[in-house]
C-alpha positions as CSV (number, residue, x, y, z in Angstrom):
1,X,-20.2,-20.3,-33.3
2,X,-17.0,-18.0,-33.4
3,X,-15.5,-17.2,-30.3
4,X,-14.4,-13.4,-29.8
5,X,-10.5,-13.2,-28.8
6,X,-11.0,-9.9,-27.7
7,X,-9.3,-9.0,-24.1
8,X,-12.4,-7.7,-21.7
9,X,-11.2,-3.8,-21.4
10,X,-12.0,-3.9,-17.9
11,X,-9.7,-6.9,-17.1
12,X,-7.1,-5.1,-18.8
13,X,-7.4,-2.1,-16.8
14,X,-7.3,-4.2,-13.8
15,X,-4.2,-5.9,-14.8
16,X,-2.5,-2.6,-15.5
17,X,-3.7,-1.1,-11.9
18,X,-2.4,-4.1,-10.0
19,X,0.7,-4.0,-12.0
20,X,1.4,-0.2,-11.0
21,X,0.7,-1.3,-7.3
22,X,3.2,-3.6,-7.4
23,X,5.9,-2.0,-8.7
24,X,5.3,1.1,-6.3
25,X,8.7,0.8,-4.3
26,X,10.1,-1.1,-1.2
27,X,7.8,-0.9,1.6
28,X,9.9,0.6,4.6
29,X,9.8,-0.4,8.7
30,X,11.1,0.9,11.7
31,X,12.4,-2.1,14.1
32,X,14.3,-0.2,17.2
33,X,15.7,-1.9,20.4
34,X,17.4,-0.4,23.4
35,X,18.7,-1.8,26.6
36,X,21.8,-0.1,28.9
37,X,22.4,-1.1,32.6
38,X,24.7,0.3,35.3
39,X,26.0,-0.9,38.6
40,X,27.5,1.2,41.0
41,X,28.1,1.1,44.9
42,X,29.1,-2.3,45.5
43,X,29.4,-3.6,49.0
44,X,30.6,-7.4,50.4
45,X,30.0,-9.2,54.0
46,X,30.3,-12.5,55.5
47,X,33.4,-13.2,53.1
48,X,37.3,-12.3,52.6
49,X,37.6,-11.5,48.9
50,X,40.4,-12.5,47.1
51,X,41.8,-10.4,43.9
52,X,39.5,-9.8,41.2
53,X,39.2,-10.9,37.5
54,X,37.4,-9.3,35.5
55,X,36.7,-9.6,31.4
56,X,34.3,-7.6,29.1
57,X,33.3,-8.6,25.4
58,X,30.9,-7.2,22.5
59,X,29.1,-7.9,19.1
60,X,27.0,-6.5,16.7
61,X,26.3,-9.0,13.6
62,X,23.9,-8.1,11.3
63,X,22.4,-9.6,8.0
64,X,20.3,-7.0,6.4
65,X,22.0,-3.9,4.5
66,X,24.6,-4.0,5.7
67,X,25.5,-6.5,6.5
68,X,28.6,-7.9,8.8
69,X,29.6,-9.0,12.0
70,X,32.1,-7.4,14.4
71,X,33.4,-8.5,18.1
72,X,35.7,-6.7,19.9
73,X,37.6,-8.3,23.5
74,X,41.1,-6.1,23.9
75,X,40.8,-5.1,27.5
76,X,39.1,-6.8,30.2
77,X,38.1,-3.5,31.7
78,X,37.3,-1.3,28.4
79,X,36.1,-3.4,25.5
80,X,36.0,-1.0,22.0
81,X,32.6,-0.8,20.8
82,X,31.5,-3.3,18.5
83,X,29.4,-1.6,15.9
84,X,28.1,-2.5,12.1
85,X,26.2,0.4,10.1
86,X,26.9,2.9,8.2
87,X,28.4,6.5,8.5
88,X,30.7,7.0,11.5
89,X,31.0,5.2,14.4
90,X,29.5,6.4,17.5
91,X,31.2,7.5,20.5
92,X,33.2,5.2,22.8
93,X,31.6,4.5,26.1
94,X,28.5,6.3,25.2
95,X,25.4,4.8,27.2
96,X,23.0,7.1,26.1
97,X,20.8,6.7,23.0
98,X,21.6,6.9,19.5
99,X,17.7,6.8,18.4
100,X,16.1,5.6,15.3
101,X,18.5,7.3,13.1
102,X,20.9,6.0,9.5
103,X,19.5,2.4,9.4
104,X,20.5,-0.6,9.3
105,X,22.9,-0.2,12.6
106,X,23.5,-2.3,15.3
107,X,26.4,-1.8,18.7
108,X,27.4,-2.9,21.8
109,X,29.8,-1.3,24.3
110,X,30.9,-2.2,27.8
111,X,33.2,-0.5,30.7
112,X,34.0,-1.4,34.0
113,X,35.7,1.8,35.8
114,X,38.5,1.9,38.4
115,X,35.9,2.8,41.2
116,X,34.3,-0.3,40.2
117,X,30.9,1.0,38.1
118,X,29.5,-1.0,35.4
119,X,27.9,0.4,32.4
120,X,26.7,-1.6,29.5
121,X,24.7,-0.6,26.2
122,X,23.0,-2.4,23.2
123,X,21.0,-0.5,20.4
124,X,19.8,-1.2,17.0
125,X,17.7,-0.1,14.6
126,X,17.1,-1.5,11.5
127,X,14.7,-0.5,8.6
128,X,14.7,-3.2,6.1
129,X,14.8,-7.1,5.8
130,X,17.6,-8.9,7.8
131,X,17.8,-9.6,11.6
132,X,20.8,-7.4,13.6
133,X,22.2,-8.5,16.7
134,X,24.3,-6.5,19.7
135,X,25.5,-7.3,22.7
136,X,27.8,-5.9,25.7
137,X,28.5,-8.5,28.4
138,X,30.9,-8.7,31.5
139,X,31.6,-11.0,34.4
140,X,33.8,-10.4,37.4
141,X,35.7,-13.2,39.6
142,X,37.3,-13.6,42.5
143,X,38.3,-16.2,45.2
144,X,36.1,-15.6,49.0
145,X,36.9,-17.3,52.2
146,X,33.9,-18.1,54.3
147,X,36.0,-17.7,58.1
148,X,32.9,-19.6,60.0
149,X,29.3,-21.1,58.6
150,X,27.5,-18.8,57.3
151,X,25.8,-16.5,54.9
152,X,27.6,-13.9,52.0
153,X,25.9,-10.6,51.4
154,X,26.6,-8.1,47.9
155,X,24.5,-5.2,47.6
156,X,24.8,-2.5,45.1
157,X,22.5,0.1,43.1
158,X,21.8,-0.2,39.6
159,X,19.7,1.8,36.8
160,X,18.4,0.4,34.0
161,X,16.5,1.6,30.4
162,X,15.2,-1.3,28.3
163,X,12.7,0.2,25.4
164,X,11.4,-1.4,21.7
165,X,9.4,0.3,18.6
166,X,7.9,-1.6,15.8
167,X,6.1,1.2,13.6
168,X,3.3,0.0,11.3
169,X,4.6,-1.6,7.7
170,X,4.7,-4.5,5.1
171,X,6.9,-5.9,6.9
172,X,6.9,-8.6,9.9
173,X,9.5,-9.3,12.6
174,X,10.5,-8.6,16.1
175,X,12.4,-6.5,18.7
176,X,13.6,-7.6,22.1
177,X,15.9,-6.0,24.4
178,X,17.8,-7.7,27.7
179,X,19.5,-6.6,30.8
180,X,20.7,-9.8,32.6
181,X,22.5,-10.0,35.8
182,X,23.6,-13.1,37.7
183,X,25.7,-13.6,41.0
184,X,26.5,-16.9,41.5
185,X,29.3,-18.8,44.7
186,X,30.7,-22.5,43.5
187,X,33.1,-24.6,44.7
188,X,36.6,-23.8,43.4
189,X,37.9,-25.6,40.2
190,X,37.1,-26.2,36.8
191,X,33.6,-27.7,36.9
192,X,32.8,-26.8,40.7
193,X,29.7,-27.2,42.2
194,X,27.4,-23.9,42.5
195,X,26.2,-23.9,45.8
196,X,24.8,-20.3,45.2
197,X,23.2,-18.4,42.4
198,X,20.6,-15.0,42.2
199,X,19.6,-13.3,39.1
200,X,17.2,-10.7,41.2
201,X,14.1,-9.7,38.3
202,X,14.7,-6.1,39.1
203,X,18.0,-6.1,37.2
204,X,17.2,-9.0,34.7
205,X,14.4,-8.3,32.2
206,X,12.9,-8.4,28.6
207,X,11.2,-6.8,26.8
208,X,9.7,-7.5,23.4
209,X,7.5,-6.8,20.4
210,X,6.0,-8.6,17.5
211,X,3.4,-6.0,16.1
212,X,3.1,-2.7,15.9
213,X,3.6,-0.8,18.9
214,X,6.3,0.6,21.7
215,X,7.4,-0.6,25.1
216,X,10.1,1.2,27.3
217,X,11.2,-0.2,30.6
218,X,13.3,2.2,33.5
219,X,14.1,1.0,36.5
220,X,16.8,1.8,39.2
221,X,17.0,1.0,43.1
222,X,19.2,-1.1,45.4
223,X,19.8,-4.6,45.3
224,X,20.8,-6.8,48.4
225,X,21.4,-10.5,47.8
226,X,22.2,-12.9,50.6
227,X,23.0,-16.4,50.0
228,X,22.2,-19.4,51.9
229,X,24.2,-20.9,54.8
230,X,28.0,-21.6,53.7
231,X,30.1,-24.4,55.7
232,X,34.0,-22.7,56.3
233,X,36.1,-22.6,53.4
234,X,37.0,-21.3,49.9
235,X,34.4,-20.3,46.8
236,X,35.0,-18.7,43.5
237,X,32.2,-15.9,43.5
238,X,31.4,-14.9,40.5
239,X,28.7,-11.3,39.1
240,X,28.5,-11.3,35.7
241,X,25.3,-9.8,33.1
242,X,24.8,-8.1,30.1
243,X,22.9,-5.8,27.8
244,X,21.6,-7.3,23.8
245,X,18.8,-6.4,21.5
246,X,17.7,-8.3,18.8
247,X,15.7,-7.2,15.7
248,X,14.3,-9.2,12.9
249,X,12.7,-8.3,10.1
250,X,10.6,-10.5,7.4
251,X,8.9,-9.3,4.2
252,X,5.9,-10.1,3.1
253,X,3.5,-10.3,-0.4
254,X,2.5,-6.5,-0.8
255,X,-0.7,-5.8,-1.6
256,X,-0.4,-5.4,-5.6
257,X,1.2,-9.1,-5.5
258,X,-1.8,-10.3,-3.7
259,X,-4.0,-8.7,-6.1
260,X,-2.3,-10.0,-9.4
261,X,-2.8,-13.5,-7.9
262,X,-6.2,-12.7,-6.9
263,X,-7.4,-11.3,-10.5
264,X,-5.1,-14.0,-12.3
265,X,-7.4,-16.7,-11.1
266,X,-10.8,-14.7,-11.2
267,X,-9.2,-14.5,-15.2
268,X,-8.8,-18.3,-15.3
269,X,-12.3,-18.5,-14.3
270,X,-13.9,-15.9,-16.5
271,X,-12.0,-18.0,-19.6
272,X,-13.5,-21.3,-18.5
273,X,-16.6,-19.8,-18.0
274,X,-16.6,-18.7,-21.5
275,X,-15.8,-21.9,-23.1
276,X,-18.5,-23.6,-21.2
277,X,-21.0,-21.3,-22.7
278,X,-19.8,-21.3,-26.7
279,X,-19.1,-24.9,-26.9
């Protein structure tokens, strides 16, 4: 018996619809992070402090489009903005929000002012695959003197924003966004022991996404940390924290892939199928 080598029409028609599907276009996503922290209104007991250090740092690295990597440490009081993206840069020392605008961007910016106020920043934003990194960290040092036993106080007010978006897409990935804070009292010397250390939740939080959806996170207040009881004699205390987000972003088989696999092997079948029944 002949076999017919005719193509069925509708599988051809099929073929033709899953190809157009596939070849509709880069699917798009939104992946947005946001954290900024400042710190204001610091106060000190139960110590003599010594003369301060102080050293600020940032980076934004990214591997999407585009892609680079910038860090930036020229002044321990002012670190430039680090910042990868196109069209300009924004503003130095600007805490407030860029938004979800010119993907794929990523920055980090930190300043410590004469009257002793912190403010740090980390955004990005990033609309196709790649993962984008920023971060704005600081740390403050200084030598205390604990005159008889007993306990250190800092207190200070802070205010922080910490939000993520993931709109819907063909895309998978994440968004988190940090504020850390830490205030620590060791021993002096290059290894010392800490005998103190307080990272209070209120000013040390993240927040994160891995579907669909939006968080945002404000908080401000005051913070009072007291240490434990302190024999007589010198420490190196030490405040230090940050602001990063991180965003990731994976793609995944769009649908017109899934259905070109899915009709070639319904095709495979339909071809053995016919073979069984003309042999």
């Amino acid at each position: 018996m002949k076999r017919s080598r005719r193509p069925l029409p509708w599988l051809l028609a099929s073929l033709a619809l899953a190809l157009g599907v596939s070849g509709a276009g880069e699917a798009r996503a939104d992946f947005y992070a946001f954290a900024t922290q400042e710190l204001s209104g610091f106060s000190f007991s139960g110590a003599t402090i010594g003369t301060l250090t102080t050293a600020t740092s940032t980076s934004a690295s990214q591997s999407g489009i585009p892609s680079g990597g910038e860090s930036q440490i020229p002044d321990p009081m002012n670190t430039l903005q680090s910042f990868v993206g196109p069209g300009a840069r924004p503003a130095e020392n600007f805490f407030g929000q860029v938004g979800p605008v010119n993907p794929d961007y990523v920055r980090g910016d930190v300043l410590i002012t004469p009257t002793f106020t912190i403010s740090t920043v980390a955004e990005g934003y990033i609309a196709t695959p790649g993962i984008s990194a920023g971060d704005g960290s600081w740390s403050v040092t200084a030598p205390i003197t604990v005159a008889a036993n007993g306990t250190v106080t800092l207190g200070f007010n802070f205010t922080n924003l910490l939000q993520v978006i993931i709109n819907p897409s063909l895309l998978n990935g994440s968004a988190t966004a940090t504020s850390s804070f830490d205030f620590s009292i060791a021993v002096p010397g290059v290894g010392g022991t800490v005998v103190f250390d307080s990272g209070p939740t209120q000013v040390n939080n993240t927040i994160g996404l891995t579907g669909p959806g939006s968080i945002t996170l404000p908080g401000s207040g005051a913070i009072s940390i007291t240490s434990g009881v302190l024999t007589a004699g010198t420490y190196q205390a030490t405040i230090s924290g940050s602001s990063r987000v991180t965003l990731t972003a994976r793609p995944v088989p769009e649908p017109g892939s899934l259905a070109l696999l899915g009709l070639g092997g319904l095709g495979v079948a339909l071809v053995a199928r016919k073979r069984s029944r003309t042999a």
